[in-house]
C-alpha positions, 0 to 999 in steps of 0.5 A: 696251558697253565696260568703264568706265573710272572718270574719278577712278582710270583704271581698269578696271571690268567692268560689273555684269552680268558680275559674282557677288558673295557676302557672307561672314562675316569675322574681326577686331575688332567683337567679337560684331557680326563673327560675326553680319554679312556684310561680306566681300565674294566677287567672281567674274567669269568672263573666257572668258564677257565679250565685252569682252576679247580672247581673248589679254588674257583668257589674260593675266588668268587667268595674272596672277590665278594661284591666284583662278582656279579650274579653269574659269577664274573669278577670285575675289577676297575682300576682307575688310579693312575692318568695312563691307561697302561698302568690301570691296565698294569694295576687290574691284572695285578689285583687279578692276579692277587685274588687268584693267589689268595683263592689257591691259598687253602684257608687252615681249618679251626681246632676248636679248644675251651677255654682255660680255667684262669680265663674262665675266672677272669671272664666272670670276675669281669662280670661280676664288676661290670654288674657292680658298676650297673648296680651303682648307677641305678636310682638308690631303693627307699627301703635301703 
């Protein structure tokens, strides 16, 4: 079974079985209903353990997700936004899902080039100013 793709948003969903899910409680308005209900939302999935994903796009998910992934490499993503639980629900599997996107997106490899010749004269003409500039600050020499 491959991840869905959700026809509305072309996005990437992980199926249900590879996800943890655990609600939490959440500051913000609500007044006394907020301390007693659990809307936010904790979402974890564990790439290394999905056979859907390919060991390079799995390496680029851990990296793009960068402090949600812990040390074993489970990404965690709390959504904690909205006052339903429905939609934290909706709003973490939407961010998932975009990260998971972006880890299929191969980054473009650099072409290394130099630097032209006017950039080159700009760079140092610059240089040359700036230096200029510091000259003038500095307290006038006696033997001047």
């Amino acid at each position: 079974m491959a991840f869905e793709i959700d026809p509305r948003q072309q996005r990437y969903l992980p199926p249900e079985s590879e996800l943890e899910e655990r609600f939490i409680l959440t500051g913000g308005p609500g007044g006394q209903h907020v301390n007693r209900t659990e809307t936010g939302v904790q979402l974890k999935f564990d790439p290394h353990a999905s056979e859907l994903l390919s060991g390079e796009i799995k390496q680029r998910l851990i990296k793009l997700a960068g402090s949600r992934a812990d040390s074993q490499g489970v990404i965690t993503i709390e959504a904690r936004a909205h006052r339903s639980q429905h939609r934290n629900r909706i709003e973490a599997r939407e961010r998932l899902a975009e990260l998971i996107e972006r880890a299929h997106q191969r980054p473009r490899k650099r072409i290394p080039t130099k630097p032209s010749r006017t950039a080159k004269k700009k760079r140092l003409e610059a240089k040359r100013q700036h230096a200029q500039i510091k000259r003038k600050r500095s307290k006038p020499s006696m033997d001047e």
